[in-house]
GUDOGU-240701 format. One line per 10 residues: number of its first residue (from 1); their letters; for each residue x, y, z of N, C-alpha, C. Coordinates in nm, 3 decimals. Layout:
! residues N
NUM) a) X Y Z X Y Z X Y Z; ... .
END
This chain:
! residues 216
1) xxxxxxxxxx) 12.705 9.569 11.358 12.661 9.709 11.346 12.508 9.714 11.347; 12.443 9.830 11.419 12.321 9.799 11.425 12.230 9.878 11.327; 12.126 9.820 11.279 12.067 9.927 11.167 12.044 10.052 11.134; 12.065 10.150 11.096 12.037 10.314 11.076 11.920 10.335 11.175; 11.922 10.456 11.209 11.788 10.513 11.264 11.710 10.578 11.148; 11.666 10.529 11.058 11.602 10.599 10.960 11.495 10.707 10.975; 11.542 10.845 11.002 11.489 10.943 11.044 11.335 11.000 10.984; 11.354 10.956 10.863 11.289 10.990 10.773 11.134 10.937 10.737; 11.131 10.811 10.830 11.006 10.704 10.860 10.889 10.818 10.943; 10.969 10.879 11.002 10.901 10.958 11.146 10.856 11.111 11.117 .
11) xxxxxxxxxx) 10.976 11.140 11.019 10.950 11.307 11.044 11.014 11.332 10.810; 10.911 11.296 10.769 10.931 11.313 10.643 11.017 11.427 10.573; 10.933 11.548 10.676 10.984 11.704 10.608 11.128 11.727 10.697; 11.183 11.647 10.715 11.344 11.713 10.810 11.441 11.667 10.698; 11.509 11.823 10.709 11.569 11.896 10.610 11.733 11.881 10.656; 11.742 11.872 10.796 11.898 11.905 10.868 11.885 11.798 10.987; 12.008 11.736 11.025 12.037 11.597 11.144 12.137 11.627 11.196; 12.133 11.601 11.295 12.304 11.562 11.366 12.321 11.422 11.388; 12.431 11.321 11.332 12.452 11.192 11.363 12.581 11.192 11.425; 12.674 11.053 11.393 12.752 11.000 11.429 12.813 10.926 11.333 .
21) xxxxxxxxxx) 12.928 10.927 11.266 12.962 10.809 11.202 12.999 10.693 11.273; 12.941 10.579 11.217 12.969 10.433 11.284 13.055 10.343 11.174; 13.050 10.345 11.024 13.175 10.289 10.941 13.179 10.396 10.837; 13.324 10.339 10.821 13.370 10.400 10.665 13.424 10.277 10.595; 13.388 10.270 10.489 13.467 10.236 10.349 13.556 10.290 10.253; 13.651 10.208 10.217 13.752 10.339 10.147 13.719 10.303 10.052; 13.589 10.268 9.963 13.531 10.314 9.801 13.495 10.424 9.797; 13.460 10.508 9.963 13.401 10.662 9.952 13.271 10.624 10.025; 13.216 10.540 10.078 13.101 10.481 10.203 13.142 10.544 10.286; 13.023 10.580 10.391 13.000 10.607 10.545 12.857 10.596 10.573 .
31) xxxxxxxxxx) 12.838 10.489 10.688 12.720 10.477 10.745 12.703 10.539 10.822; 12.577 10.593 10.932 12.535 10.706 11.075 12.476 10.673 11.164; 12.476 10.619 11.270 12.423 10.602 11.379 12.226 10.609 11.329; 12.219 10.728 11.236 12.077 10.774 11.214 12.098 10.891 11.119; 12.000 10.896 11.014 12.026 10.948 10.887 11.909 10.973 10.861; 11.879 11.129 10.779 11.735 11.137 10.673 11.780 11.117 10.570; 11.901 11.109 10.517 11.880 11.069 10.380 11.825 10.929 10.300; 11.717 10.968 10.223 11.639 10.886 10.185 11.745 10.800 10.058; 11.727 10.642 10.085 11.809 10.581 9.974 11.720 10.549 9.881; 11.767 10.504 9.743 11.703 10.438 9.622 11.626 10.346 9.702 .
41) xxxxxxxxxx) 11.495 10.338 9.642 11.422 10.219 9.688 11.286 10.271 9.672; 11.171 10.175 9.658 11.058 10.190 9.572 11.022 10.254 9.497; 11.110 10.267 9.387 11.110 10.306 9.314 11.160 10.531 9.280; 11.173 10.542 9.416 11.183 10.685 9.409 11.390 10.728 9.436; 11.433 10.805 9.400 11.568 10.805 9.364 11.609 10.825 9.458; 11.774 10.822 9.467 11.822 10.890 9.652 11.811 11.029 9.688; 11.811 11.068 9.802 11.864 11.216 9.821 11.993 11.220 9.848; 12.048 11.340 9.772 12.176 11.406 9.788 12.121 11.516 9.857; 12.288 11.631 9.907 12.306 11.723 10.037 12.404 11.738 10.068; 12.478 11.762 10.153 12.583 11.718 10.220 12.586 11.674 10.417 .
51) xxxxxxxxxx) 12.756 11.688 10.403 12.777 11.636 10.582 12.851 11.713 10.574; 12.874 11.799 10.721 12.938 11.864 10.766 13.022 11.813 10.885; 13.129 11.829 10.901 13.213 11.850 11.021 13.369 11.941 11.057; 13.429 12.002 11.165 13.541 12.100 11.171 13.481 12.150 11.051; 13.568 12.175 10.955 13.560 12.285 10.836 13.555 12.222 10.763; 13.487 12.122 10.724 13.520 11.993 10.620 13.316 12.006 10.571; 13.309 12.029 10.451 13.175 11.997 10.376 13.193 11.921 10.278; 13.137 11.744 10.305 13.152 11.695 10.214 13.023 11.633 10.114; 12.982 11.631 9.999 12.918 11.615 9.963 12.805 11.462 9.904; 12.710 11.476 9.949 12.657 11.345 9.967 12.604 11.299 9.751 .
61) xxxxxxxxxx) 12.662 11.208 9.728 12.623 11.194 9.599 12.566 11.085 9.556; 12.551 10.990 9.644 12.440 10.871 9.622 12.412 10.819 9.785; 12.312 10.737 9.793 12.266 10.665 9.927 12.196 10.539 9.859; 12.239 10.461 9.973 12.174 10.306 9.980 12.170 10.245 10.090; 12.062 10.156 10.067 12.074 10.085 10.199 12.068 9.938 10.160; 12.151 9.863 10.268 12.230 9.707 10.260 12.226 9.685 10.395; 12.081 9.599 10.434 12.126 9.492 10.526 12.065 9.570 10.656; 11.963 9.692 10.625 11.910 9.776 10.771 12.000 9.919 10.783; 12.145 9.908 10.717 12.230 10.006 10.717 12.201 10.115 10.616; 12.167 10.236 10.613 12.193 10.340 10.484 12.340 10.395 10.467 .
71) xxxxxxxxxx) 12.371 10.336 10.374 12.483 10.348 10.339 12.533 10.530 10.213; 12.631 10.627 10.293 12.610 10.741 10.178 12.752 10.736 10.107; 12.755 10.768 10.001 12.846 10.817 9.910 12.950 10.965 9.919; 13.042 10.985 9.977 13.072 11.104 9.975 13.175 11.145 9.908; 13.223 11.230 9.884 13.369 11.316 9.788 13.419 11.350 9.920; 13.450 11.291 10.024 13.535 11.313 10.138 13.505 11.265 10.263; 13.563 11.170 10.314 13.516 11.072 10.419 13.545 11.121 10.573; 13.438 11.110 10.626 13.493 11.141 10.761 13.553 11.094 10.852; 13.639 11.083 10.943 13.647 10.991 11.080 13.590 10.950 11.119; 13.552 10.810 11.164 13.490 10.685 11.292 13.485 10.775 11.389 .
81) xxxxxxxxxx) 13.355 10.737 11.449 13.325 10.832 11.543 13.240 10.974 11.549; 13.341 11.048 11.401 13.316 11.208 11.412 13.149 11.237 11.413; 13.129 11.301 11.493 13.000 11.388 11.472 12.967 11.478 11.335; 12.851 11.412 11.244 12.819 11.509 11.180 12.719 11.568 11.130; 12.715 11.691 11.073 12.575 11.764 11.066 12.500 11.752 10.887; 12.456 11.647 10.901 12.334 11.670 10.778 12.264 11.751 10.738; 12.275 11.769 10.621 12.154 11.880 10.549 12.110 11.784 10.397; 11.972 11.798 10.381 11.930 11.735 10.254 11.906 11.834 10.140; 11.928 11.794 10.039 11.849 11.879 9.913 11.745 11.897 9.853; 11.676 11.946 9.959 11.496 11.965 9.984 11.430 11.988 9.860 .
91) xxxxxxxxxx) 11.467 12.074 9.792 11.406 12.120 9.630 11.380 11.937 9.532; 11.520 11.872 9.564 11.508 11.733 9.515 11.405 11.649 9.563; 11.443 11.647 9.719 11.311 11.563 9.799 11.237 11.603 9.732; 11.139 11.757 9.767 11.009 11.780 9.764 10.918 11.720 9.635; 11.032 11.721 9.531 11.006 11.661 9.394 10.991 11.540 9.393; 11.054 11.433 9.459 11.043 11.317 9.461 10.919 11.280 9.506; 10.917 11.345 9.645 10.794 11.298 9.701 10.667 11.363 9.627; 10.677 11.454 9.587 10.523 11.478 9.505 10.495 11.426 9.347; 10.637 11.380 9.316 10.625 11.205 9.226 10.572 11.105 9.230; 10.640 11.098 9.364 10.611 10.953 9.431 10.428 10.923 9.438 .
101) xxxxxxxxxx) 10.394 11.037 9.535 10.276 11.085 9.578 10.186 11.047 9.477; 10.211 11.137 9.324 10.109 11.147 9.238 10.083 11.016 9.177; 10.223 10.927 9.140 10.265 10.802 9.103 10.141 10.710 9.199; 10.163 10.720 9.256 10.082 10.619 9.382 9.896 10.675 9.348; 9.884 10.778 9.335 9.715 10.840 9.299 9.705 10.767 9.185; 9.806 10.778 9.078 9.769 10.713 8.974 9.723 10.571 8.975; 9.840 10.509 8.994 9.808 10.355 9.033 9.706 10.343 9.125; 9.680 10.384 9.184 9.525 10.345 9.283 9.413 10.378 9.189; 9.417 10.485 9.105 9.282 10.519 8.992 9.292 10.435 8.911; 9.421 10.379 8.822 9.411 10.258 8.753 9.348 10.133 8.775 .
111) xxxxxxxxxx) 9.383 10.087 8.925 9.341 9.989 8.954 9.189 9.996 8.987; 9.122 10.113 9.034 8.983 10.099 9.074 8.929 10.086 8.966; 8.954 10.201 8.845 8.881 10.191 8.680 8.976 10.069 8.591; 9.039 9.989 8.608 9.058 9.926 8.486 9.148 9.803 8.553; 9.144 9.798 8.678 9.175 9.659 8.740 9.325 9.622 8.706; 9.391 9.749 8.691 9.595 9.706 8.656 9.622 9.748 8.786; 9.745 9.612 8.785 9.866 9.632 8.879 10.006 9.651 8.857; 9.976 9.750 8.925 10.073 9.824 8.954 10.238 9.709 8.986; 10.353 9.701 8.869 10.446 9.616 8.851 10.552 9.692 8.895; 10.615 9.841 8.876 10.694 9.920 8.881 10.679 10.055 8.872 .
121) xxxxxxxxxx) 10.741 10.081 8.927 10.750 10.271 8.974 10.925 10.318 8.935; 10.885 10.434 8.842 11.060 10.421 8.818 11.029 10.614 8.817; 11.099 10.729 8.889 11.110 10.846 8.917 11.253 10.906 8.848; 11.257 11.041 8.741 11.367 11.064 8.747 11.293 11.244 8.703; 11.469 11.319 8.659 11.442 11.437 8.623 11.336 11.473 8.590; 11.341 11.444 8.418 11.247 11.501 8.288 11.082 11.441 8.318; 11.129 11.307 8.343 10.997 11.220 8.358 11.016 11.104 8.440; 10.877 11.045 8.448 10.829 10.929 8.525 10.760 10.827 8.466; 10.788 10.684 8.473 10.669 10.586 8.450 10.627 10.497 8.552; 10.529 10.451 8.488 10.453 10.351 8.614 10.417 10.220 8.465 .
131) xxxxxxxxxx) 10.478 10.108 8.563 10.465 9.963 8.483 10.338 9.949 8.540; 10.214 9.898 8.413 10.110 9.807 8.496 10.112 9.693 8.408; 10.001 9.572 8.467 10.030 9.484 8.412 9.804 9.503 8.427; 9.769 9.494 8.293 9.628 9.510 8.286 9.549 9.425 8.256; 9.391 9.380 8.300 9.344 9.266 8.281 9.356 9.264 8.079; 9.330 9.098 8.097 9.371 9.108 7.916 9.445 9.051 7.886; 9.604 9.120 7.951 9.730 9.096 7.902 9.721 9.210 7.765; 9.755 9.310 7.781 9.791 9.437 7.682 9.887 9.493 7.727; 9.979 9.521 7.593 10.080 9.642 7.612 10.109 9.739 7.527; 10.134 9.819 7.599 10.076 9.980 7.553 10.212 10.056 7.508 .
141) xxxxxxxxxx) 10.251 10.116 7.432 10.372 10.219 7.379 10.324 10.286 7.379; 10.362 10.423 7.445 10.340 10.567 7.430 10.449 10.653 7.419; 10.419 10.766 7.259 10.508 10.838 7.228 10.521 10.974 7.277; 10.563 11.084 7.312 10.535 11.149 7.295 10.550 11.251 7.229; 10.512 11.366 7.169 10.563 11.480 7.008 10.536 11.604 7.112; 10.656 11.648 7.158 10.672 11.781 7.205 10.622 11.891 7.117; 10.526 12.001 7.128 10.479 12.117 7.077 10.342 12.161 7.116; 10.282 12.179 6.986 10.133 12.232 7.029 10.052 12.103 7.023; 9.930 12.101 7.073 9.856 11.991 7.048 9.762 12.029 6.975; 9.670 11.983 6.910 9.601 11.984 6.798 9.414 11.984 6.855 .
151) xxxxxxxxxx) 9.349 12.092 6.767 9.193 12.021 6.770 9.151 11.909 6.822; 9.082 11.893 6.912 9.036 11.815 6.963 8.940 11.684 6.849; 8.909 11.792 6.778 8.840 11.727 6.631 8.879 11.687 6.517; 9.013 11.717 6.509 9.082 11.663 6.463 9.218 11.504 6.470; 9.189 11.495 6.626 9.228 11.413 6.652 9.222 11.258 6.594; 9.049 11.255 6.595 9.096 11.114 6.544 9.049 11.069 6.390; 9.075 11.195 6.346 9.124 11.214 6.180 9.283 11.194 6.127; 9.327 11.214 6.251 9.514 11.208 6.177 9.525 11.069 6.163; 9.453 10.955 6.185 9.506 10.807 6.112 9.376 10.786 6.018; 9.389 10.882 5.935 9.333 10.902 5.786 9.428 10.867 5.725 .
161) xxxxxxxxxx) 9.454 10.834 5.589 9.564 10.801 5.454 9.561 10.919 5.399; 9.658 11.029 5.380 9.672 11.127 5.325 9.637 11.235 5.441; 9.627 11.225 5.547 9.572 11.355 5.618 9.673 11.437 5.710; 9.631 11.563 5.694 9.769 11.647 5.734 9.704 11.731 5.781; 9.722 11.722 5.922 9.688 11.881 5.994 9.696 12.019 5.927; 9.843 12.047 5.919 9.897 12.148 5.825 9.838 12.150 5.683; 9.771 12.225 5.647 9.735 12.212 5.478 9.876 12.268 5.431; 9.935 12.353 5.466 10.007 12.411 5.414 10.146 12.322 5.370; 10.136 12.229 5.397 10.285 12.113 5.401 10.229 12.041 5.242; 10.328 12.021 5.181 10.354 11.900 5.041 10.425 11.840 5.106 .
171) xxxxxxxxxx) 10.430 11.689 4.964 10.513 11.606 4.981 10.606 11.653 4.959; 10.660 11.779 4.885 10.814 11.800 4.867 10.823 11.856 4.998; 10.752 11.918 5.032 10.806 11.997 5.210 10.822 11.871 5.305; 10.771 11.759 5.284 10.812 11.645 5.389 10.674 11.589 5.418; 10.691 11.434 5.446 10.585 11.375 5.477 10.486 11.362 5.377; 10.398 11.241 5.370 10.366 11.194 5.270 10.213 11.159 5.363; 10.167 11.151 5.498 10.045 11.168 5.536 10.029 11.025 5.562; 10.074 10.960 5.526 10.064 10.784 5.531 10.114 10.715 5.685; 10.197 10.788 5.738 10.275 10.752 5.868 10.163 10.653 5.958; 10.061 10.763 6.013 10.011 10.683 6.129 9.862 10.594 6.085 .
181) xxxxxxxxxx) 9.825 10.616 5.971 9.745 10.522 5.915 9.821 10.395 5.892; 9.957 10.374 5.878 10.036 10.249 5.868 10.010 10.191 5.994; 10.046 10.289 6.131 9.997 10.244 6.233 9.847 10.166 6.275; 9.777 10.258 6.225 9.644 10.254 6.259 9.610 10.071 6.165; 9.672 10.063 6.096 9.646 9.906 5.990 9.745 9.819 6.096; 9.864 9.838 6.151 9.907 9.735 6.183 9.848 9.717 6.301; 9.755 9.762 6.362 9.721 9.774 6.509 9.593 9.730 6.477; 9.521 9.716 6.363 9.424 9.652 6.364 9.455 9.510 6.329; 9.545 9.512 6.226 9.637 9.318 6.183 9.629 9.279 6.341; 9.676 9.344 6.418 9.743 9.288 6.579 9.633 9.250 6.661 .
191) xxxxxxxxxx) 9.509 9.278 6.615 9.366 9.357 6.707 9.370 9.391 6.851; 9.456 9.525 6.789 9.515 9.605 6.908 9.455 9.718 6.872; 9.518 9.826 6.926 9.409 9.992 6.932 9.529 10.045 6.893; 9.512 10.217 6.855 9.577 10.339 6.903 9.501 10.464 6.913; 9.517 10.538 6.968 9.467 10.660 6.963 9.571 10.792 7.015; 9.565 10.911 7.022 9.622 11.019 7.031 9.534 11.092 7.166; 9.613 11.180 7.244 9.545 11.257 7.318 9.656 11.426 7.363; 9.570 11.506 7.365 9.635 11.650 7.435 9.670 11.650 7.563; 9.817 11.658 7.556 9.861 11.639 7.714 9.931 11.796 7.697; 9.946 11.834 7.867 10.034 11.936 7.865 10.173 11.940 7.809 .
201) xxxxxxxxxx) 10.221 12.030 7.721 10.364 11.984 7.615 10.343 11.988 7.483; 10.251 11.882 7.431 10.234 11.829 7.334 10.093 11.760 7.300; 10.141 11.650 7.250 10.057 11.517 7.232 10.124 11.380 7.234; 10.024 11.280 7.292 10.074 11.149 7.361 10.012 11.078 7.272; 10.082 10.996 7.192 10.018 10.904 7.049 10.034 10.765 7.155; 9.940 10.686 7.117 9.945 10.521 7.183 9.898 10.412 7.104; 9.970 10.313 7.143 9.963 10.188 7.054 9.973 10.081 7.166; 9.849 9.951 7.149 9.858 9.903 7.243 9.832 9.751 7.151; 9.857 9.642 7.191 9.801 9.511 7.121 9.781 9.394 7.233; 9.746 9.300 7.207 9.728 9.149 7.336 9.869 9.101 7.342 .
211) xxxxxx) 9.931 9.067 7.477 10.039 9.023 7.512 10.098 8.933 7.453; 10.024 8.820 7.391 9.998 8.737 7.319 10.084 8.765 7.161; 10.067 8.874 7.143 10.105 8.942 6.998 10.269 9.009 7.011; 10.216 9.085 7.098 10.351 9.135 7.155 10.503 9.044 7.176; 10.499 8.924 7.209 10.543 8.827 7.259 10.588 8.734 7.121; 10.521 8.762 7.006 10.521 8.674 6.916 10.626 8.733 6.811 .
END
């Protein structure tokens, strides 16, 4: 069988195809002569859509590719041979790719300011990460606390012992103020960092130490 025509190399923004089926599998596989649907792979997810043929819409629910072939997933298989008409789920693409896109800006600014490479790219719904691996050997945890974000000036007062944004909170109302100053001590034991920053959402708390530590 000869490899897919991977449509999608050539003409990024095509939304609708006409192929050919060339195999089926009875796990629910069918390969196409030539396909835009984009499979899992560098890190960015598949596209779903469907295939059309006679009166038959069947729906595309995963893609892969094995061996040059893109292989799709469907809830109804077509006939060897049959002609059919592709459509992708563009709203999904467009998202992926301006993931993908931004994912890739990032890692290129990382690497010019702080000399990390770029290890993994992983794309989904809610969110996205990017693995680097940074001169040093450091690794970094980042939390994040959905809500408002806080004074800018106050920021790097909250790994104080006793300090509470809220005046209005006791210890009987919760919290005792001690939390991220525990942090802030074990990250110096580690002679590692943390700090806090205002992201859109919330705020992004980070903790980072030498690989070395991490490992131990």
């Amino acid at each position: 069988m000869q490899p897919t025509n991977r449509l999608y190399y050539d003409h990024a923004y095509l939304t609708a195809f006409d192929a050919r089926v060339v195999a089926v599998r009875p796990d629910g596989w069918a390969a196409l002569d030539c396909s835009a649907f984009y499979p899992t792979s560098g890190g960015q997810p598949y596209d779903t859509g469907t295939l059309q043929w006679g009166d038959v819409t069947a729906h595309v629910t995963d893609v892969e590719v094995q061996d040059g072939i893109v292989w799709h997933k469907l809830d109804a298989l077509p006939p060897q041979d049959m002609p059919v008409h592709g459509c992708i789920d563009w709203p999904r693409r467009l998202d992926h790719m301006q993931q993908h896109a931004g994912d890739h800006m990032i890692a290129g600014a990382a690497w010019q300011l702080y000399g990390a490479v770029t290890i993994g790219l992983h794309l989904g719904q809610t969110e996205s990460t990017i693995d680097m691996d940074l001169p040093g050997g450091r690794t970094r945890l980042t939390v994040f606390n959905a809500g408002e974000g806080l004074p800018e000036d106050e920021l790097p007062k909250i790994w104080e012992k006793f300090y509470r944004t809220d005046r209005a909170r006791t210890r009987e109302a919760g919290g005792t103020g001690i939390g991220l100053s525990l942090v802030r001590a074990i990250a110096d034991t580690l002679h590692g960092d943390c700090g806090a920053e205002n992201v859109p959402g919330g705020i992004a708390f980070w903790f980072d130490i030498p690989d070395e530590m991490s490992r131990n």
